[in-house]
Structures are given as C-alpha cells and as structure tokens.
C-alpha positions as CSV (number, residue, x, y, z in Angstrom):
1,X,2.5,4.9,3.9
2,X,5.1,3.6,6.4
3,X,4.9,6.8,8.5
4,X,1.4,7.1,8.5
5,X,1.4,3.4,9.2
6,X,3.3,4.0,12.4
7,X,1.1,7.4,13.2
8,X,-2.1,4.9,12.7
9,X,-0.2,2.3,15.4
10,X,0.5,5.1,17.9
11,X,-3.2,6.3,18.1
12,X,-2.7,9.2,15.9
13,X,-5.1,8.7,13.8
14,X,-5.3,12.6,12.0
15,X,-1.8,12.0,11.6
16,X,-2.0,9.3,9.6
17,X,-4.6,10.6,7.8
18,X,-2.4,13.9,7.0
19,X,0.1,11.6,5.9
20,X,-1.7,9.4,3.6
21,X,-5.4,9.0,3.9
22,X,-5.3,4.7,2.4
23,X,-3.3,4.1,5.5
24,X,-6.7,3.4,7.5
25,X,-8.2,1.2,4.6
26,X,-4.7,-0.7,4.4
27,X,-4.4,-1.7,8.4
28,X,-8.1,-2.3,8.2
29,X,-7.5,-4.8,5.2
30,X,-4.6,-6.5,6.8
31,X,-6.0,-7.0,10.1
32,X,-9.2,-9.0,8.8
33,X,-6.7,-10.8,6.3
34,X,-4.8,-11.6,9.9
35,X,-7.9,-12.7,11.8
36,X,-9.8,-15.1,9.3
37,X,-6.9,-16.6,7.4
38,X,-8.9,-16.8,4.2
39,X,-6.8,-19.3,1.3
40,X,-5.8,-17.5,-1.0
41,X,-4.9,-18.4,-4.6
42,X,-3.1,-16.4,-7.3
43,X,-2.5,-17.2,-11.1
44,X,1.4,-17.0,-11.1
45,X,1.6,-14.2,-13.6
46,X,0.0,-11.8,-11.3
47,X,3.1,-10.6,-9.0
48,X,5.1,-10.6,-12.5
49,X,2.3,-8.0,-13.2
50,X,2.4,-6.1,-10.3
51,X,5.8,-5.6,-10.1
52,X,5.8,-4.9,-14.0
53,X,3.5,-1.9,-13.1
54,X,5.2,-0.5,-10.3
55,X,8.4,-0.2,-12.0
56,X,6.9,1.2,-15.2
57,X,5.3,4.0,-12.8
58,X,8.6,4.7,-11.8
59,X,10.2,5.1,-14.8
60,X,7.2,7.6,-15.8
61,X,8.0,9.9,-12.9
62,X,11.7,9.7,-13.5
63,X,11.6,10.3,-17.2
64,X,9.0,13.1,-17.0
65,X,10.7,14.8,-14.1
66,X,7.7,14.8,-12.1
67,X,7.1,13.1,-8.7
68,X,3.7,12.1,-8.8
C-alpha cells in the first residue's frame, strides 16, 4: 500500500492501481478525514482488537505457509 501510496502522490494513478487497487479509496478517506476534522471517539477495546486481528492473520499465513 506504501508504494502504491507514493505512485497515487506522483500522478500515477494506473500504477497505483496495479499495485493495490484500496490505495485510491485510502488517500480519498484520509484526505476528507484531513479536511473536516470530524471528533472521533473509540471504545478503548477497539485498537486492542485490531491489532489482535492483524497479528492472528499473520500467524495464519506463517503457519500455513501461504502468503495471502
């Protein structure tokens, strides 16, 4: 997502499509989150989830031997 991410920021935008096609969602996302400063509030187990999640997915790919 980084490269495509970097790709989007350069202009080249079938490039970062090629590269991963949420890119163009993502910076869309982020620059609306950047221009109206909405207040956001989070129950404080949800980054315990999320990071829960994440590393679960990883252990998946690394126990299966798959990259996903």
């Amino acid at each position: 997502m980084t490269r495509g991410t970097l790709a989007l920021l350069h202009g080249d935008v079938l490039g970062a499509l090629a590269l991963n096609p949420g890119v163009i969602l993502a910076v869309i996302v982020v620059v609306l989150l950047l221009w109206r400063r909405p207040r956001l509030s989070m129950p404080m187990w949800l980054p315990w989830v999320v990071v829960a999640t994440l590393w679960s997915f990883q252990l998946f790919k690394y126990a299966t031997g798959r990259p996903l």
